[in-house]
C-alpha positions in Angstrom: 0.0 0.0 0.0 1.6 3.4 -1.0 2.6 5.5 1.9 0.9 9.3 1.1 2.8 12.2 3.0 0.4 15.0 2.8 2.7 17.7 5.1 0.4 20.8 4.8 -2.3 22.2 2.4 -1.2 25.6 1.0 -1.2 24.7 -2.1 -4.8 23.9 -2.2 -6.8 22.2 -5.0 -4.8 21.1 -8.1 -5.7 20.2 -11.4 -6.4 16.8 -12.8 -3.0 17.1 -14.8 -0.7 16.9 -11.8 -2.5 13.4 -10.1 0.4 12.4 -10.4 3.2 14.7 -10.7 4.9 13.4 -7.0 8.0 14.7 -8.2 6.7 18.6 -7.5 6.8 20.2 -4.3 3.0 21.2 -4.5 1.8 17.9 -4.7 2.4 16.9 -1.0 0.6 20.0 -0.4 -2.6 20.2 -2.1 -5.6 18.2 -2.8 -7.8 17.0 -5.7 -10.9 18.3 -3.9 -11.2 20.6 -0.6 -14.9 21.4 0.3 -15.9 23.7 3.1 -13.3 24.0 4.5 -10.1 27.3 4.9 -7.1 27.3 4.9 -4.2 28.8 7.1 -1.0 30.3 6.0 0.6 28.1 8.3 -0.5 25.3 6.1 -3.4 23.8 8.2 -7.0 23.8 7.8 -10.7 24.4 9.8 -14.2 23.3 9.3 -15.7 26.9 6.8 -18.5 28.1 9.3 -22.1 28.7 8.9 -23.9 31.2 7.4 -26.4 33.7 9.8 -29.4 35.8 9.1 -28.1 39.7 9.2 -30.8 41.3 7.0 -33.5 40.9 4.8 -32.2 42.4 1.7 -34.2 45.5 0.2 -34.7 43.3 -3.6 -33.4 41.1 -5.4 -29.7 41.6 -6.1 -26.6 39.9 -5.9 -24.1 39.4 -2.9 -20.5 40.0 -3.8 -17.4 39.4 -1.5 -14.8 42.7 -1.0 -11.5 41.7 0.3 -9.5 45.5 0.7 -6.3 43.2 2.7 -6.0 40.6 5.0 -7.9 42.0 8.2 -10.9 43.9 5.7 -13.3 41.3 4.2 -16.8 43.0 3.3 -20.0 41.5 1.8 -21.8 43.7 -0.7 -25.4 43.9 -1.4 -26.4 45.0 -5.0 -30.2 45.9 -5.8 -32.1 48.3 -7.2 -30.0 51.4 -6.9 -29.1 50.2 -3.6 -25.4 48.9 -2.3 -25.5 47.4 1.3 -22.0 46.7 3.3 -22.0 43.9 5.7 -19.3 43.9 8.2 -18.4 41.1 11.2 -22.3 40.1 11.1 -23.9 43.1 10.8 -24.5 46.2 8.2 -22.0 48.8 8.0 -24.0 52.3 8.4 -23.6 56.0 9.8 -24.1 56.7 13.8 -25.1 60.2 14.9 -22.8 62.3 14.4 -20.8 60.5 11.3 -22.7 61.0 8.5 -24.1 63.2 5.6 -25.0 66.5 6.5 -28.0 67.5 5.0 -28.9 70.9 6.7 -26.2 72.9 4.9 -26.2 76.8 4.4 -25.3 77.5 0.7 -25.2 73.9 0.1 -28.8 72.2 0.0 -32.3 73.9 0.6 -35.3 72.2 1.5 -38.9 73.5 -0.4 -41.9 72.1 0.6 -43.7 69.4 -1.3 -46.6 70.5 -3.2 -48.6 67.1 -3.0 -48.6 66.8 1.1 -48.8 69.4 4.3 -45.6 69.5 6.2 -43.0 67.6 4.2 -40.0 69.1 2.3 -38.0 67.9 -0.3 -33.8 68.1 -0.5 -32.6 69.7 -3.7 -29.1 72.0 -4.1 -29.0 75.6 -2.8 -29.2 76.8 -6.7 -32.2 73.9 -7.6 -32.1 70.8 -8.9 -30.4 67.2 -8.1 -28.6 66.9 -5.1 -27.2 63.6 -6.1 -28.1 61.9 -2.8 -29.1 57.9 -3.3 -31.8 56.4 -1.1 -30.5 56.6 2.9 -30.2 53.7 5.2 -30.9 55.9 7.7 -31.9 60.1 8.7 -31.1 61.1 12.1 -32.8 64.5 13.4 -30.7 66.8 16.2 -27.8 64.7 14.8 -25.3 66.7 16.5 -26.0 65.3 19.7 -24.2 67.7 22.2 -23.4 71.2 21.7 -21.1 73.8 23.4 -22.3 76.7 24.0 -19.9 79.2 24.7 -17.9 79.9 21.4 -16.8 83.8 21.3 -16.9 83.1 17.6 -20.5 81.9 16.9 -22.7 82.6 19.9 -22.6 85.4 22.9 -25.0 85.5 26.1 -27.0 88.6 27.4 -28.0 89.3 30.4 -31.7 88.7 30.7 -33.9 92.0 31.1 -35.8 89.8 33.9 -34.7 87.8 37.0 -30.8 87.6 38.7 -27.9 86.6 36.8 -29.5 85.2 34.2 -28.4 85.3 30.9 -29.5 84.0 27.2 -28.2 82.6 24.1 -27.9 84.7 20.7 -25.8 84.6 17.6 -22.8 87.1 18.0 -23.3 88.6 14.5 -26.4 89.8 14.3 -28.3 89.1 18.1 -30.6 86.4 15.9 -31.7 83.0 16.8 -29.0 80.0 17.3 -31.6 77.8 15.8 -30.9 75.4 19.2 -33.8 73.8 20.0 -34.5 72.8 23.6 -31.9 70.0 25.5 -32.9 67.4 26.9 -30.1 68.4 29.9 -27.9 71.3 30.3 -24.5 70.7 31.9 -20.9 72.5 33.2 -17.8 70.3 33.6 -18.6 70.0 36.6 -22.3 69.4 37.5 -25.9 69.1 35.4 -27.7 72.1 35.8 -31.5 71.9 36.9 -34.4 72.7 34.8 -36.1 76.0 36.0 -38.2 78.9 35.6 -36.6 82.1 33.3 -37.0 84.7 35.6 -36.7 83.0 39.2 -33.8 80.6 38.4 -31.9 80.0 41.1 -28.0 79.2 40.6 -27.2 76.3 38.6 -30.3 76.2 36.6 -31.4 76.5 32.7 -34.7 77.1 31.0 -35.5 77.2 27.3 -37.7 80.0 26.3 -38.1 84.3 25.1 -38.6 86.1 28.5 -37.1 89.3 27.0 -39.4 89.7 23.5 -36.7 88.2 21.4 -39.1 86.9 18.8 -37.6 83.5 19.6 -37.3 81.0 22.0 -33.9 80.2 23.3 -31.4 78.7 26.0 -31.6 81.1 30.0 -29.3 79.5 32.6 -27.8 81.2 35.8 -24.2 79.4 36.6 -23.7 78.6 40.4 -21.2 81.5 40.6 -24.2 83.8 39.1 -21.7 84.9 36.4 -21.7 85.5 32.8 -20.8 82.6 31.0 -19.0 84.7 28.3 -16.7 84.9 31.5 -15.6 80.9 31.1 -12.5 80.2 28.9 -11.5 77.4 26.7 -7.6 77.4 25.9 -5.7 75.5 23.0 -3.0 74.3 25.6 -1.2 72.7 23.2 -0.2 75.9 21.3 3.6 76.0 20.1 3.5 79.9 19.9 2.8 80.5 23.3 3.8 76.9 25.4 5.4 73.9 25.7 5.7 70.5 27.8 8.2 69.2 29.8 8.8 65.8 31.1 8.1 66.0 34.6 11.0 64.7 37.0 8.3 62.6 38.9 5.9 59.7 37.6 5.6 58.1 34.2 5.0 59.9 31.0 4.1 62.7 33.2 4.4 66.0 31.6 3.6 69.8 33.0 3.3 72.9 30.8 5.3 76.2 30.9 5.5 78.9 28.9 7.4 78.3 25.2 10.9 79.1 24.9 12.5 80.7 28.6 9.6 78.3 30.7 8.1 79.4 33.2 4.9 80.2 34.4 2.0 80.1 31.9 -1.0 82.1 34.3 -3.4 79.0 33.7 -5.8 79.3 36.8 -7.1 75.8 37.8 -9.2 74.7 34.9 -12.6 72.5 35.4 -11.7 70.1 32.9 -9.0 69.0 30.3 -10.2 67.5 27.2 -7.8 65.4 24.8 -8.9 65.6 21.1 -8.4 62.0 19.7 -9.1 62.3 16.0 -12.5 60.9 15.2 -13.6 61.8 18.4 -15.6 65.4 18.0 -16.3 66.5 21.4 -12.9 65.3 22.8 -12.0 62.8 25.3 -12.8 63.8 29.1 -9.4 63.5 31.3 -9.9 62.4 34.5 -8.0 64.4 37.3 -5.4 62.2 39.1 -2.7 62.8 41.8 0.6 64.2 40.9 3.5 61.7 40.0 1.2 58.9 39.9 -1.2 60.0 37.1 -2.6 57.3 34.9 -3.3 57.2 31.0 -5.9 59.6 30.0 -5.6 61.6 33.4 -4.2 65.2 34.6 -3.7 67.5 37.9 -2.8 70.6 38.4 -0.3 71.7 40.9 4.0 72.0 41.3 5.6 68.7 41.3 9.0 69.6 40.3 9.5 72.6 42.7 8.6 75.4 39.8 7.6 78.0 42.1 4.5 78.1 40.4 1.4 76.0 40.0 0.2 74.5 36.3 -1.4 71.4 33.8 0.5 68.3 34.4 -1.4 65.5 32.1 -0.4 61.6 30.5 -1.8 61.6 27.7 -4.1 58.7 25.9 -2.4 57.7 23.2 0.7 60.1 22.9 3.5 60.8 24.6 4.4 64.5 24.3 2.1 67.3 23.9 4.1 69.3 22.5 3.4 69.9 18.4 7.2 69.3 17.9 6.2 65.4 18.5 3.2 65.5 15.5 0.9 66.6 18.3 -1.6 68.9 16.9 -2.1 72.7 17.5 -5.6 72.5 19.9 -4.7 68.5 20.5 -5.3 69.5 24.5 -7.9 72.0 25.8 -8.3 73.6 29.3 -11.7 74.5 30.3 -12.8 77.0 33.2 -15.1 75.8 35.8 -18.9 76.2 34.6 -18.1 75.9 30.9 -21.8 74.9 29.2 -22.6 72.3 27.2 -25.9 71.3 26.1 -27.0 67.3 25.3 -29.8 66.3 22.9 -31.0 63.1 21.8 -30.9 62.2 18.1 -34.1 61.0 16.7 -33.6 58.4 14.0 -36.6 58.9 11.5 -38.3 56.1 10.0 -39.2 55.1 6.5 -42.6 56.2 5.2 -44.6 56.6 2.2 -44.6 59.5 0.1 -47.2 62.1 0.4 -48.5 60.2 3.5 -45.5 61.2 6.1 -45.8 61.2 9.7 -43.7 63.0 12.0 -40.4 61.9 12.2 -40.6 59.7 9.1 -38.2 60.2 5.8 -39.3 59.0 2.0 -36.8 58.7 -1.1 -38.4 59.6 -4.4 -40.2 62.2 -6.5 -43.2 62.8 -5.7 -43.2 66.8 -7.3 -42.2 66.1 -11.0 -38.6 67.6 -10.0 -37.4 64.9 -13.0 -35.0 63.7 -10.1 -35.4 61.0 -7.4 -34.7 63.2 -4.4 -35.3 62.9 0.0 -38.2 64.1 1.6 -38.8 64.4 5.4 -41.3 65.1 7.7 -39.1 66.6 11.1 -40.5 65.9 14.7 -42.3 69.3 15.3 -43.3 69.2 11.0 -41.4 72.4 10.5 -39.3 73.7 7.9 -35.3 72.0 7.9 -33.8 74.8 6.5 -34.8 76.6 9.5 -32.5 74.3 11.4 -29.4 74.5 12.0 -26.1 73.3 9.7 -25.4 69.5 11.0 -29.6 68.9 12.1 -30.2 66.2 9.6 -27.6 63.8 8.7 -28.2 60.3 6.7 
């Protein structure tokens, strides 16, 4: 009986021709027939596994397999102007926050349909095809958490009524922010309570016009009773004006001075440090640790290397140095002041309806208006107008 020495199976199925070609090094490594079954690079080989329900799929179509390398395998869905991505069990589509935005200024306008009350159609800012295929998904209030001091888009005023309280307008022209009411209010610190514009007490909010503004927007009253114009946010990684030094005391520690000569940079004591990980928009929240024994991701304040002065000591997530010089980014850190506001919302995802027949918070993908162009319509929570919202309100 012939003695068969089958010593891996890289070489995988081979072609009738070589049966018996024993004299070539891929024959003691491949097969006539492998079924269901993968293979290793290391030469071995494992049962293929099952299959699982993910979807149903929107049509009939085709599935096709995507390999980009090694580590990347897709599966894509192909029907009716439709491509689906499946990914590790599941289909590949936008969170909040990561998507297309569809409330853009200049960009896209919405006009309301002339076939149903309430629903609006997306085309471009100048008319016609906005080239959008049909969304997976919309979400409404998309941007899910806003900060709202930024001395370049927003200012506060003190209210006309009640004690050190103060409301929200555009800097430019004293108009609307188009916000529309949180669903909490919060400083760096604490959450601010829900109140009454024109008896808040301190550390409270309120959303509405107690001053004749012709619009409804954001009142709070800090604890401290100040203006919140008052709290800063400073790009603490800055090359023109600081830089970080290794600290003589814990790991990876390092404290900042002032760029060039050191010494001190006149930080007070912020309320929070946030790193700004790319992909992550609102930054990372450091927590605040102990001096010479801060871990990853944390930061103190204080002199741990007999300065003479107090300032930010921080260990970084996933760098090293601070400092630009080591291909950190201008803005990579910020300090914030105690109180500094930011305001939370919760996306609504809107489901799929029928056209003409939308109810609130429902989307459609068609043309229902002769505009010779398939094209989004929506029908928003409160059934208003989407171009009155915001940039960054819709996003499929």
């Amino acid at each position: 009986m012939p003695k068969i020495q089958q010593q891996s199976f890289t070489s995988g199925e081979i072609s009738p021709s070589l049966y018996g070609r024993t004299d070539i090094e891929q024959y003691s490594a491949a097969c006539a027939l492998l079924k269901n079954f993968l293979f290793h690079p290391h030469g071995g080989i494992s049962n293929r596994p099952g299959t699982e329900f993910v979807a149903e799929a929107l049509g009939e179509g085709v599935l096709k397999a995507f390999e980009y390398s090694i580590t990347q395998t897709y599966v894509l869905e192909f029907t009716d102007q439709n491509i689906r991505i499946v990914k590790d069990g599941g289909l590949v589509v936008y969170a909040p926050g990561a998507g297309i935005d569809i409330v853009v200024d200049g960009t896209y306008k919405w006009t309301e349909s002339g076939t149903a009350d309430n629903e609006y159609y997306l085309e471009l800012a100048a008319g016609g095809d906005p080239g959008l295929i049909r969304p997976v998904k919309i979400f409404e209030n998309a941007d899910a958490t806003m900060q709202l001091i930024d001395s370049d888009a927003y200012e506060w005023i003190e209210s006309a009524s009640g004690t050190s309280e103060f409301y929200l307008q555009l800097k430019d022209d004293g108009g609307s922010t188009k916000l529309r009411i949180p669903d909490t209010i919060e400083t760096n610190v604490e959450a601010l309570d829900r109140g009454n514009a024109g008896a808040l007490a301190a550390g409270s909010w309120d959303y509405t016009d107690n001053d004749s503004l012709g619009f409804s927007t954001i009142y709070v009253r800090l604890t401290d009773s100040v203006d919140p114009d008052t709290k800063a946010v400073t790009n603490i990684v800055d090359k023109t004006l600081y830089k970080w030094t290794k600290s003589k005391k814990g790991i990876n520690e390092f404290r900042m001075e002032l760029d060039e000569l050191g010494g001190d940079p006149e930080l007070d004591e912020p309320g929070s440090v946030r790193e700004f990980i790319p992909g992550i928009i609102d930054g990372k929240l450091l927590d605040e640790g102990t001096l010479g024994y801060l871990s990853v991701g944390e930061w103190a304040y204080g002199d741990n290397d007999t300065l003479g002065y107090d300032t930010v000591y921080v260990r970084l997530t996933r760098k090293t140095y601070p400092d630009p010089d080591y291909r950190t980014t201008a803005g990579y850190l910020k300090a914030y002041d105690t109180g500094f506001l930011t305001a939370h919302y919760s996306p609504i995802e809107l489901k799929e309806g029928t056209l003409g027949e939308l109810d609130s918070a429902q989307f459609a993908y068609g043309d229902n208006d002769s505009l010779g162009f398939d094209t989004i319509y929506v029908r928003i929570a409160d059934s208003g107008d989407p171009s009155a919202e915001k940039d960054g309100y819709l996003e499929t």
